[in-house]
DSSP file (Angstrom, degrees, kcal/mol; ACC not computed):
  #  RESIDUE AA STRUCTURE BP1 BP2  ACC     N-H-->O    O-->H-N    N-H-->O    O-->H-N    TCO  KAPPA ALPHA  PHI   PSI    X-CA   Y-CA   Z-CA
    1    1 A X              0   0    0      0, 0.0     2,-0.2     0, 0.0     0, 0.0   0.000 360.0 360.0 360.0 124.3    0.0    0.0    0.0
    2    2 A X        -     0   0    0      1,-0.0   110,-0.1   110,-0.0    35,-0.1  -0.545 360.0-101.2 -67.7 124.9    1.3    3.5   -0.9
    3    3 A X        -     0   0    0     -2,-0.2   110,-1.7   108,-0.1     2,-0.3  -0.045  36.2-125.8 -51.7 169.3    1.6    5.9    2.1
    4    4 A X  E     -ab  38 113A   0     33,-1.6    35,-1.7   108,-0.2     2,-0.4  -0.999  21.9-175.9-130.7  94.2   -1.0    8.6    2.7
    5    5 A X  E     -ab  39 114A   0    108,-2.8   110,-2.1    -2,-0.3     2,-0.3  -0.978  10.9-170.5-103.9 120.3   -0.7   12.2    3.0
    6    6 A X  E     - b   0 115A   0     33,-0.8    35,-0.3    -2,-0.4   110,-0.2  -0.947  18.4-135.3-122.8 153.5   -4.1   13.9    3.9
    7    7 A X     >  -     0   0    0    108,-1.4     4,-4.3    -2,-0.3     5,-0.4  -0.276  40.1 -79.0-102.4 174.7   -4.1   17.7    3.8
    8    8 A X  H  > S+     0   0    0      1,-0.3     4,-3.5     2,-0.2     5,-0.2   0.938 122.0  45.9 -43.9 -70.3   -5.9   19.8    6.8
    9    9 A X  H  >>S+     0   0    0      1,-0.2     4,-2.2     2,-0.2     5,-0.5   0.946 114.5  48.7 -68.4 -15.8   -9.4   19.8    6.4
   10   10 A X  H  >5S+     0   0    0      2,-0.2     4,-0.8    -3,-0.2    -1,-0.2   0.825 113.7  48.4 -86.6 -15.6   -9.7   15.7    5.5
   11   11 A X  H  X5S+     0   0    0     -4,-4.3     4,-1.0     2,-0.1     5,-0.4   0.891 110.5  47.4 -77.1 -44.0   -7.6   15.2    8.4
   12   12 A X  H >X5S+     0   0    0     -4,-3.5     4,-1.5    -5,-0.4     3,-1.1   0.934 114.3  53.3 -33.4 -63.2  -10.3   17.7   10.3
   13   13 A X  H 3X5S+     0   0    0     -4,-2.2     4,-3.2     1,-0.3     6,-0.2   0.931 110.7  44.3 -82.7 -58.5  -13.2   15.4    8.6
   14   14 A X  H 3<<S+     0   0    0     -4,-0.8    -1,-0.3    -5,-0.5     4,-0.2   0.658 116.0  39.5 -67.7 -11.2  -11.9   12.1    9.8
   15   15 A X  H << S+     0   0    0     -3,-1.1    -1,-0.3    -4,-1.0    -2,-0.2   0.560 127.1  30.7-129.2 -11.5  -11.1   12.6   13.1
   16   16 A X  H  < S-     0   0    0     -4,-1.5    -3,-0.2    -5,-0.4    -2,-0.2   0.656 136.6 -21.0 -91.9 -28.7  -14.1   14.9   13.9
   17   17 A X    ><  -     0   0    0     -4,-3.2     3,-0.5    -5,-0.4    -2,-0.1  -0.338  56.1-172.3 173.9  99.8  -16.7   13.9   12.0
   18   18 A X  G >   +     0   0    0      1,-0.3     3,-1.1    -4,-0.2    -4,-0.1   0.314  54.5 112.1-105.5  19.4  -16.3   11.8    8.5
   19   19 A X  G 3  S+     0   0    0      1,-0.2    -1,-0.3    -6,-0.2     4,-0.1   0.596  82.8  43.0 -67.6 -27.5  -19.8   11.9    7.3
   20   20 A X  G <  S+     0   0    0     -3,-0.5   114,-2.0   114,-0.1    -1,-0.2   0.504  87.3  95.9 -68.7 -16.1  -18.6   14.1    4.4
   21   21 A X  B <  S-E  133   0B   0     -3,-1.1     2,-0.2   112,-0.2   112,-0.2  -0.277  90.0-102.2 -71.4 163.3  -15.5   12.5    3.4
   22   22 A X     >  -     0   0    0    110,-3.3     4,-3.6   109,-0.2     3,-0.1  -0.703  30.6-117.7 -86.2 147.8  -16.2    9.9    0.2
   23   23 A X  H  > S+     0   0    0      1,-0.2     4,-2.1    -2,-0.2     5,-0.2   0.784 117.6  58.0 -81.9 -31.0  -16.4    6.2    1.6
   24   24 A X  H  > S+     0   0    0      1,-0.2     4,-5.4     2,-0.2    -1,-0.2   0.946 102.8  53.4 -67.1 -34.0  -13.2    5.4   -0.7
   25   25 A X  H  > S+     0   0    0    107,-0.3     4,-3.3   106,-0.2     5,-0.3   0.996 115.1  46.6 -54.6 -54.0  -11.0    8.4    1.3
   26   26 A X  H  X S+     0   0    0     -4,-3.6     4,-1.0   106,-0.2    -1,-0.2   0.823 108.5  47.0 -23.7 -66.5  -12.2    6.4    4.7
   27   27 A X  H >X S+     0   0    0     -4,-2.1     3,-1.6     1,-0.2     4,-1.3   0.982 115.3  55.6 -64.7 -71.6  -11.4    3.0    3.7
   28   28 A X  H 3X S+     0   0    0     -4,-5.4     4,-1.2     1,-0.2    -1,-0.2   0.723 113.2  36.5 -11.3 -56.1   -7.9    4.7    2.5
   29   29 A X  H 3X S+     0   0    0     -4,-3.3     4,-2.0     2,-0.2    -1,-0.2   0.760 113.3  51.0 -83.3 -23.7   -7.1    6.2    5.5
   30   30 A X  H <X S+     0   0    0     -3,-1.6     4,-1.8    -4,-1.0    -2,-0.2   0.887 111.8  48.8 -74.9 -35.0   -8.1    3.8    7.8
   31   31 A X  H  X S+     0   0    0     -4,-1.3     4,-1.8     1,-0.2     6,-0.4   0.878 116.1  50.3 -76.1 -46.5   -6.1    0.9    5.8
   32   32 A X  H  X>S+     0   0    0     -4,-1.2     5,-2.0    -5,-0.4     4,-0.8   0.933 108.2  49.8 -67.0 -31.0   -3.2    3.8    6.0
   33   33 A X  H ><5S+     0   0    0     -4,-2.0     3,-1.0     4,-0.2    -1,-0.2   0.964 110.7  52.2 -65.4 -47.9   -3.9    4.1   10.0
   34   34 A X  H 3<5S+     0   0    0     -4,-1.8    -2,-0.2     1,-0.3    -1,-0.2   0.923 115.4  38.3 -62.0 -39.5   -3.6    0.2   10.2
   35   35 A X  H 3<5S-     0   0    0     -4,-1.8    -1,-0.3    40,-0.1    -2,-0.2   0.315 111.3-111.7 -79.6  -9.5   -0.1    0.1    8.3
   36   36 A X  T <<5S+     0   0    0     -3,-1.0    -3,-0.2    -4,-0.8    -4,-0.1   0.805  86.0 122.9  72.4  30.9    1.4    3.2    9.9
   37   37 A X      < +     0   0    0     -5,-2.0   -33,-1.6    -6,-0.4    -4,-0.2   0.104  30.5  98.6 -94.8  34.3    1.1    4.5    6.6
   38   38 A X  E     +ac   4  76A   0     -6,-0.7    39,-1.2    37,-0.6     2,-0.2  -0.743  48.6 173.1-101.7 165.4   -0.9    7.5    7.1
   39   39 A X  E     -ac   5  77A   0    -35,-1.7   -33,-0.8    -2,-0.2     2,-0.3  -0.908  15.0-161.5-163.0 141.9    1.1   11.0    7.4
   40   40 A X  E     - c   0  78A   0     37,-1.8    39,-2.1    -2,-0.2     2,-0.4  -0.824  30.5-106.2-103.7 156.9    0.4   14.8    7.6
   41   41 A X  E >>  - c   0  79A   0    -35,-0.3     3,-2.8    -2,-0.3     4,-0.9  -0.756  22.5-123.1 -85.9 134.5    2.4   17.6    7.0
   42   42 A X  H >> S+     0   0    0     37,-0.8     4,-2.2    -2,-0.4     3,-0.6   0.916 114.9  66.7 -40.5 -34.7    3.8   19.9   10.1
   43   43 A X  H 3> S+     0   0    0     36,-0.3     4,-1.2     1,-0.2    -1,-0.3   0.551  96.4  53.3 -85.1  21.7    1.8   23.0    7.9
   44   44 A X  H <> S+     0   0    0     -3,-2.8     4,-0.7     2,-0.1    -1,-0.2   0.733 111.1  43.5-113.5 -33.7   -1.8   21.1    8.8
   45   45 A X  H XX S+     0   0    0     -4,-0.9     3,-0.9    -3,-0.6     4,-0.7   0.907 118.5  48.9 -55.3 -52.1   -0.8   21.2   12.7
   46   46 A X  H >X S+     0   0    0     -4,-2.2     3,-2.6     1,-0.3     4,-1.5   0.971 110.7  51.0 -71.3 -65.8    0.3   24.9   11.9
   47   47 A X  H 3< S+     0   0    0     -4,-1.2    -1,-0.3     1,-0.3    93,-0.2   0.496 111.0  40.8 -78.8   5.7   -2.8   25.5   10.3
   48   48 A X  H << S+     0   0    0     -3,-0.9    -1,-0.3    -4,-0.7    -2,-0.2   0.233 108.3  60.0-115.4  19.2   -5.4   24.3   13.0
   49   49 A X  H <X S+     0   0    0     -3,-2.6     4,-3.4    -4,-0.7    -2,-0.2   0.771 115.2  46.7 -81.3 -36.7   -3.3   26.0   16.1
   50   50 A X  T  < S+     0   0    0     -4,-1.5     4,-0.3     1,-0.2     6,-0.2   0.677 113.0  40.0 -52.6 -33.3   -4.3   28.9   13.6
   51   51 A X  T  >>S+     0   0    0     -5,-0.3     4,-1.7     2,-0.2     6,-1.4   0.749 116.0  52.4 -93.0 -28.5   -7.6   28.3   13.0
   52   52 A X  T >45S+     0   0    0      1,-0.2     3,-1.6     4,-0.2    -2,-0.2   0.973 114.5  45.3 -68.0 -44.5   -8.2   27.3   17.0
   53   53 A X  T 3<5S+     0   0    0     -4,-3.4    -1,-0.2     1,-0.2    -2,-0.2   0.685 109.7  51.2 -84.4  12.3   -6.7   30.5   17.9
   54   54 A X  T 345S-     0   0    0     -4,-0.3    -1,-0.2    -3,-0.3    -2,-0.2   0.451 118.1-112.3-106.1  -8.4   -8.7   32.8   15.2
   55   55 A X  T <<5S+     0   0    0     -4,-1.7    -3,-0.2    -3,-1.6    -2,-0.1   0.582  95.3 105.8 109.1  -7.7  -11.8   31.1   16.6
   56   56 A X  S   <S+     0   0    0     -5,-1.4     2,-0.3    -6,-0.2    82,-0.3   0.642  78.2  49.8-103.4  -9.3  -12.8   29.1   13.6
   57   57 A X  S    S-     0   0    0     -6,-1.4    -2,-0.3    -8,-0.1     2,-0.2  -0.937  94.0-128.4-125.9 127.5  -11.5   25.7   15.1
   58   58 A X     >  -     0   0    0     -2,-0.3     4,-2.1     1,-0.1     5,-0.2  -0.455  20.3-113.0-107.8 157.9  -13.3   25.1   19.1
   59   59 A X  H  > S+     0   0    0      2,-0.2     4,-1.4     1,-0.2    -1,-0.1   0.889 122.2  53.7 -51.4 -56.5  -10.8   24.2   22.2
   60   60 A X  H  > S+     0   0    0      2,-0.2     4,-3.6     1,-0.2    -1,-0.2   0.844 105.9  50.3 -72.3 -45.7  -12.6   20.8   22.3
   61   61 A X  H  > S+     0   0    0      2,-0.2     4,-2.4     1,-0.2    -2,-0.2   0.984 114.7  48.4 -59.8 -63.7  -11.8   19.9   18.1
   62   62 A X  H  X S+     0   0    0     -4,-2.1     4,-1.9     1,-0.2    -2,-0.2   0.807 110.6  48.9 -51.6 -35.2   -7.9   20.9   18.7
   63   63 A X  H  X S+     0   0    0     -4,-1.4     4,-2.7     2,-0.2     5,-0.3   0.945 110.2  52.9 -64.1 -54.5   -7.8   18.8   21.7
   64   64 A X  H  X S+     0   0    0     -4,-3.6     4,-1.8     1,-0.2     3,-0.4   0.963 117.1  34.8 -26.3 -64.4   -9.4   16.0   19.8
   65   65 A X  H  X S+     0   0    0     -4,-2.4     4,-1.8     1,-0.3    -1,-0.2   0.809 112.8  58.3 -79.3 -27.1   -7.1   16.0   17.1
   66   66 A X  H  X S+     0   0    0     -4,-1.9     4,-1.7    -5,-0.2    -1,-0.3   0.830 109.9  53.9 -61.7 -34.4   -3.9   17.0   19.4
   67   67 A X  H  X S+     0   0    0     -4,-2.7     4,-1.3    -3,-0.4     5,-0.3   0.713 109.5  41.2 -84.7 -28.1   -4.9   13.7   21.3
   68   68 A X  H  X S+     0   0    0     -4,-1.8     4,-3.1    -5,-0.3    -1,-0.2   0.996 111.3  53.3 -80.7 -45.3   -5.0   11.4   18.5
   69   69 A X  H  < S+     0   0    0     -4,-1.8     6,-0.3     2,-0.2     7,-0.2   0.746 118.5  41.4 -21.1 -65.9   -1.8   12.9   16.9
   70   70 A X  H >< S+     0   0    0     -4,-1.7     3,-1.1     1,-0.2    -2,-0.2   0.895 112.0  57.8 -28.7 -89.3   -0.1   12.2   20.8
   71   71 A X  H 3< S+     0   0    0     -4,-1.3     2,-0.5     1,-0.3     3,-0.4   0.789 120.8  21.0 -16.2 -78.3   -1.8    8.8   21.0
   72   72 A X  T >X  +     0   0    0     -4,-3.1     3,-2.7    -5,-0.3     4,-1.6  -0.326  55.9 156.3-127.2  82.1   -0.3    7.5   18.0
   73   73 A X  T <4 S+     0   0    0     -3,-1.1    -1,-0.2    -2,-0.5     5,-0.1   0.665  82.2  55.8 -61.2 -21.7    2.8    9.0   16.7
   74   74 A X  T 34 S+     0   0    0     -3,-0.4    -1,-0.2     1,-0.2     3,-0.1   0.560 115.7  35.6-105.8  19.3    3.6    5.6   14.9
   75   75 A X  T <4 S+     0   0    0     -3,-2.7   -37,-0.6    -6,-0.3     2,-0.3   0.447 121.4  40.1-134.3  -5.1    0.5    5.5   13.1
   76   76 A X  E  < S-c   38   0A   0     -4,-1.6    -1,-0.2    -7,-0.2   -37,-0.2  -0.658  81.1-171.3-129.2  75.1   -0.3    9.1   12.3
   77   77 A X  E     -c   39   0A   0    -39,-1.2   -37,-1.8    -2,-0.3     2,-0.4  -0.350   9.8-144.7 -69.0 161.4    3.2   10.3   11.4
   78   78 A X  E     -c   40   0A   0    -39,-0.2     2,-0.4    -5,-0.1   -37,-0.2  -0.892  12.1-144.3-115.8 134.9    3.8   14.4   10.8
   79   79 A X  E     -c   41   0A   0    -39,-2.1   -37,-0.8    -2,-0.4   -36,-0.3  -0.857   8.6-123.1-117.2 110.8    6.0   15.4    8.5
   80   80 A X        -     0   0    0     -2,-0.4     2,-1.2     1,-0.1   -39,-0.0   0.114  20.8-122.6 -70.3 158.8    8.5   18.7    8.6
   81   81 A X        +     0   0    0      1,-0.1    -1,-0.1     4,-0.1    22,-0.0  -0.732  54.6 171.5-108.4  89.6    8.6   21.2    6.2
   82   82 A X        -     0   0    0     -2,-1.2     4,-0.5     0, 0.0    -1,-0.1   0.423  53.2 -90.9 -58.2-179.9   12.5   20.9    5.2
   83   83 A X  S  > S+     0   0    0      2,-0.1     4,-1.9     3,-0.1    -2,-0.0   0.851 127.3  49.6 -70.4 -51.0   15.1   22.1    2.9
   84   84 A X  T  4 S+     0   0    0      1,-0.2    -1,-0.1     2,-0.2    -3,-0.0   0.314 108.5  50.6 -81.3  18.9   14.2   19.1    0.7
   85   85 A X  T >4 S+     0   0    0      2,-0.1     3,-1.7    23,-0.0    -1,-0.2   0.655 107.3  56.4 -88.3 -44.0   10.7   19.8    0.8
   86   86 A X  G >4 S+     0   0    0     -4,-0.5     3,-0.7     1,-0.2     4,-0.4   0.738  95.7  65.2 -53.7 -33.6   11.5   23.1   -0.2
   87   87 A X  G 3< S+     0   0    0     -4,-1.9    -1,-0.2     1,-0.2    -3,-0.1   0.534  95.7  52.3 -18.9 -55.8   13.1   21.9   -2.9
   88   88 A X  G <  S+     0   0    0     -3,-1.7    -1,-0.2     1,-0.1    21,-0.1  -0.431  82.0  95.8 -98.8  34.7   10.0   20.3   -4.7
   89   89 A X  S X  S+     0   0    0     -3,-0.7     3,-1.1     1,-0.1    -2,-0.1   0.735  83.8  46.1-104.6 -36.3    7.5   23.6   -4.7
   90   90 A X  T 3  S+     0   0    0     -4,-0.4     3,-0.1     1,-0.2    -1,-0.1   0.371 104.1  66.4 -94.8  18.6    8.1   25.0   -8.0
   91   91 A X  T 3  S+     0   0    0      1,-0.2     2,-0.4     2,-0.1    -1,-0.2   0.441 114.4  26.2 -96.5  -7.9    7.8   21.4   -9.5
   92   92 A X  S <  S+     0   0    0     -3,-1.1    -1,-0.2     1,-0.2    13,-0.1  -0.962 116.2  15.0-142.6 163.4    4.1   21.4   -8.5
   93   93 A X        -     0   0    0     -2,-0.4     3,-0.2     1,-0.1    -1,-0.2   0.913  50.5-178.0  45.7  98.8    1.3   24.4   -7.9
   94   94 A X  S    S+     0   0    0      1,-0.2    -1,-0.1    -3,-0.1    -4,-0.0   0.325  78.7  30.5-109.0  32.4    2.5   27.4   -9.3
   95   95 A X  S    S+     0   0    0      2,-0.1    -1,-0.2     3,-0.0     2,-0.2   0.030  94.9 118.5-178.5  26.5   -0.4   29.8   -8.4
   96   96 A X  S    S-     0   0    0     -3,-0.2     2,-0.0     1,-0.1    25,-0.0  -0.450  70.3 -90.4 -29.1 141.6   -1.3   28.0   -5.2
   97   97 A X    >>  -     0   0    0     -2,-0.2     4,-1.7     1,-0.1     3,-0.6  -0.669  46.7-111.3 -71.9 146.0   -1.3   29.4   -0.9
   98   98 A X  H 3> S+     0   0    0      1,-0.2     4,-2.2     2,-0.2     5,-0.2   0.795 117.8  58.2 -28.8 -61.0    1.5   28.7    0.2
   99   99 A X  H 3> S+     0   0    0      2,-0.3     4,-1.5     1,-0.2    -1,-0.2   0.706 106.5  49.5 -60.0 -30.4    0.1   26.1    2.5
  100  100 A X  H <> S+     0   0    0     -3,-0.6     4,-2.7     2,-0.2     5,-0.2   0.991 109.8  57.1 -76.1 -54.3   -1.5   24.0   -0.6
  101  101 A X  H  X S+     0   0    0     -4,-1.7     4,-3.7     2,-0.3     5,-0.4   0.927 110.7  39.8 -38.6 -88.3    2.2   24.4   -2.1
  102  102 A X  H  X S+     0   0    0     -4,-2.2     4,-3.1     2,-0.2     5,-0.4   0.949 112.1  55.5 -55.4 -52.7    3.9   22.6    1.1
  103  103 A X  H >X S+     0   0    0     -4,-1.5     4,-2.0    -5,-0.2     3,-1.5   0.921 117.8  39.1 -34.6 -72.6    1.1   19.9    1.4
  104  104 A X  H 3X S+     0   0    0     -4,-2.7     4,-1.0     1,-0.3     5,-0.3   0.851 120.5  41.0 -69.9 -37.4    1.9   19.1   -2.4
  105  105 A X  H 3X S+     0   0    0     -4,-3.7     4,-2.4    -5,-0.2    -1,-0.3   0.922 109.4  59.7 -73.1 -23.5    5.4   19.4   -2.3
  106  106 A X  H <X S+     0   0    0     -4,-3.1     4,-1.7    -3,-1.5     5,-0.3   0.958 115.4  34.6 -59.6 -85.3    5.4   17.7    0.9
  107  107 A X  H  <>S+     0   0    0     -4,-2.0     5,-2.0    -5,-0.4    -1,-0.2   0.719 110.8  64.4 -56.1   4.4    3.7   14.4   -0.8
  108  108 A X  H ><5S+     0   0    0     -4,-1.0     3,-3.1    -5,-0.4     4,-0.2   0.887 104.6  47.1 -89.8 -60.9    5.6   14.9   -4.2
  109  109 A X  H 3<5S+     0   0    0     -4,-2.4    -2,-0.2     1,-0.4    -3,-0.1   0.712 114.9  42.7 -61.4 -31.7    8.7   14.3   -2.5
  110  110 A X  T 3<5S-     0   0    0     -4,-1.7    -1,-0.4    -5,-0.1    -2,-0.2   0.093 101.1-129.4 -80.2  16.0    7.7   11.3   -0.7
  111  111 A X  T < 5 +     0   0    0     -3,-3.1     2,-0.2    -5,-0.3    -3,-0.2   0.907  61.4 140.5  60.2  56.9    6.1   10.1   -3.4
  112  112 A X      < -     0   0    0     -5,-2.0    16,-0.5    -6,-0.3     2,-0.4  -0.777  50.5 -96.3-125.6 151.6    2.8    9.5   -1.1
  113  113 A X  E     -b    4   0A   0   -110,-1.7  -108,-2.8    -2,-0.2     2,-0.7  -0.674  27.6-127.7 -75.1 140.0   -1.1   10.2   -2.1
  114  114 A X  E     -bd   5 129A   0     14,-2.4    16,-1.5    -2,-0.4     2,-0.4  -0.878  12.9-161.6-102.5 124.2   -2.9   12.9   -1.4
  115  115 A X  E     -bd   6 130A   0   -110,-2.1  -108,-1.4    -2,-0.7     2,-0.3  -0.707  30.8-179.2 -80.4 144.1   -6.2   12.7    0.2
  116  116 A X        -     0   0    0     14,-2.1    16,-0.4    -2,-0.4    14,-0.0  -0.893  48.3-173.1-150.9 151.2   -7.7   15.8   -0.4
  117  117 A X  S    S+     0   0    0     -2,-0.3    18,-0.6    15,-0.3    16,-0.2   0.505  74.3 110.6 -70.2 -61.9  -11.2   18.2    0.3
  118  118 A X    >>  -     0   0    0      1,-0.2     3,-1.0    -3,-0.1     4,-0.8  -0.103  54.5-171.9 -88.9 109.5   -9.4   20.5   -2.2
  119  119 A X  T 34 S+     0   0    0      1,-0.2     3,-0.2    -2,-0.2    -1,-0.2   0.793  86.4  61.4 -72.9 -14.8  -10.9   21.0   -5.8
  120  120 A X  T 34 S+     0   0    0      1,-0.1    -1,-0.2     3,-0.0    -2,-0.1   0.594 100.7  48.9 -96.6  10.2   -7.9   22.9   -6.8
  121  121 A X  T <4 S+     0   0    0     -3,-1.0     2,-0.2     3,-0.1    -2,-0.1   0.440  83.9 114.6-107.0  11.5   -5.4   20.2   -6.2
  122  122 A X  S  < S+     0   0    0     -4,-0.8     3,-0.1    -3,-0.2     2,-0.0  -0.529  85.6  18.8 -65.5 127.2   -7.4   17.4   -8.2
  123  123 A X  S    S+     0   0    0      1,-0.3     4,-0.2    -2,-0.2    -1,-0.2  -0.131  82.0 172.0 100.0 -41.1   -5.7   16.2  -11.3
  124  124 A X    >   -     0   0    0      1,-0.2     3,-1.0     2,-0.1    -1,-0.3   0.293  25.4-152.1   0.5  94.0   -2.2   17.8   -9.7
  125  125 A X  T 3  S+     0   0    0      1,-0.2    -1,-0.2    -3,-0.1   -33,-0.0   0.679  93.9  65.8 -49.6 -30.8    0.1   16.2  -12.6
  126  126 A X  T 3  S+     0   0    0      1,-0.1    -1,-0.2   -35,-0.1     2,-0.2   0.582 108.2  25.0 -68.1 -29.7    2.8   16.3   -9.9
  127  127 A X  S <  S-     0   0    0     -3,-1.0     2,-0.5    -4,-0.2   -14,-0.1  -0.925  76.7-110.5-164.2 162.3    0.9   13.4   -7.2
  128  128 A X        -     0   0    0    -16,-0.5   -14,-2.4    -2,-0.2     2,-0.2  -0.641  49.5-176.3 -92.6 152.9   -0.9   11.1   -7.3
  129  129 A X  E     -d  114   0A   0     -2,-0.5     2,-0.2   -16,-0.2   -14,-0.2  -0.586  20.4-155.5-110.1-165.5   -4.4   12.1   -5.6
  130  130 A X  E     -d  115   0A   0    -16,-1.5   -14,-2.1    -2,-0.2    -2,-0.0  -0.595  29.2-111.6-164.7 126.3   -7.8   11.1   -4.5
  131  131 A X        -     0   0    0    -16,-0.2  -106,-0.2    -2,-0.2   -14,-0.2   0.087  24.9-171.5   0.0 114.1  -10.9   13.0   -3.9
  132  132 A X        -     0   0    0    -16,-0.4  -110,-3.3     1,-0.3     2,-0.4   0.870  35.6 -97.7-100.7 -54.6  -12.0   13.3   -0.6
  133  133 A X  B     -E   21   0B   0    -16,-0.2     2,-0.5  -112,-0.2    -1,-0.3  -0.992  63.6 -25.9 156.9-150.5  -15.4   14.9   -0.4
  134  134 A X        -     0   0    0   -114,-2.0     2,-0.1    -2,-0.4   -16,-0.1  -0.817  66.1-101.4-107.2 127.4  -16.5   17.9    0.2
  135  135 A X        +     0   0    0    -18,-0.6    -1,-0.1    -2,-0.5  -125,-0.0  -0.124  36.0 167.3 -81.3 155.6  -14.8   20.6    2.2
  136  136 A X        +     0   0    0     -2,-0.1     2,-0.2  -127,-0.1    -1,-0.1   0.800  54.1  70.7 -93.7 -28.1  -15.8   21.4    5.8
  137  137 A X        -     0   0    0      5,-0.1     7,-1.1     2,-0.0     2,-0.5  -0.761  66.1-140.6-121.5 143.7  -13.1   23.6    7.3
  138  138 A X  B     -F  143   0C   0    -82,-0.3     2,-0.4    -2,-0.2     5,-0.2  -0.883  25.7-172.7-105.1 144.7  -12.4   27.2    6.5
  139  139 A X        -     0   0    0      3,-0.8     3,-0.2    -2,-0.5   -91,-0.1  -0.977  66.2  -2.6-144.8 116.6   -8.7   27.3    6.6
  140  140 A X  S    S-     0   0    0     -2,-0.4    -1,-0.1   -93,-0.2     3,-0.1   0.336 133.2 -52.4  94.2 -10.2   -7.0   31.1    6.2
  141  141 A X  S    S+     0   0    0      1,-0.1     2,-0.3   -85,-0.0    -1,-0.2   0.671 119.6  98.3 118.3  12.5  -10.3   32.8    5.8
  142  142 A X  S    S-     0   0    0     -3,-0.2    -3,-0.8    -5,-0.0    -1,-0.1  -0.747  77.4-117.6-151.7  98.7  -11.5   30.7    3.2
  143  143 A X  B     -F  138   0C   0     -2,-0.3    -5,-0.2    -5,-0.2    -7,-0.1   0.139  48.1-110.6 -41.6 143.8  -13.6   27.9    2.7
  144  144 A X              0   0    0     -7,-1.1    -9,-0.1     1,-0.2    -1,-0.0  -0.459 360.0 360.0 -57.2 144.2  -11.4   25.1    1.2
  145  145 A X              0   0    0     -3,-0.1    -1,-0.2   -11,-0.0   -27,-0.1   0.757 360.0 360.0 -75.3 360.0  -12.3   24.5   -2.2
């Protein structure tokens, strides 16, 4: 099974509430949880201490998701945003946030899927994706697309 990178709000979906996610993203992630292949990028932690502390993310949802992180570090891995991450942003998104830009370079370099919310990183020439569902969380001031 190919590791699993899921970007902010489908990590948001799944661990709060996954009734929006598409049944295939579940079964994805869950098979990735079982295999220690699931992983986020450090800028999806960055962006929901940012959304808890602008008000748009609740005490109780950060805690959640800080608890699972905790709870299982060898099954939910985080990944840092490097020199050799840095590296891979002008091979993929060129007119992208910043934050979509490190998700995608983050999984182009590990060669990992992205599960994704985000209708402007479907088809991403650069990785491979899959379609998540619809997004829930508004991340910078802006519903995801």
């Amino acid at each position: 099974m190919p590791s699993v990178l899921v970007d902010t709000d489908t990590l948001y979906q799944f661990l709060v509430g996954s009734e929006g996610l598409s049944p295939g993203a579940v079964q994805l992630i869950e098979k990735a949880i079982e295999t220690g292949d699931l992983f986020i990028s450090v800028v999806t932690v960055i962006q929901l201490k940012d959304l808890n502390a602008r008000k748009r993310l609740t005490d109780a949802d950060l805690s959640k998701l800080e608890k699972v992180l905790i709870a299982f570090p060898s099954r939910i891995q985080v990944l840092p945003l490097d020199y050799q991450t840095a590296l891979h942003f002008e091979s993929v998104l060129d007119n992208s946030k910043f934050a979509e830009r490190a998700v995608v370079a983050t999984a182009h370099l590990h060669g990992m899927t992205l599960v994704t919310t985000n209708a402007g990183l479907r088809g991403n020439p650069a990785i491979d994706t899959l379609w998540a569902g619809e997004p829930r969380l508004v991340v910078a001031g802006v519903r995801s697309k």
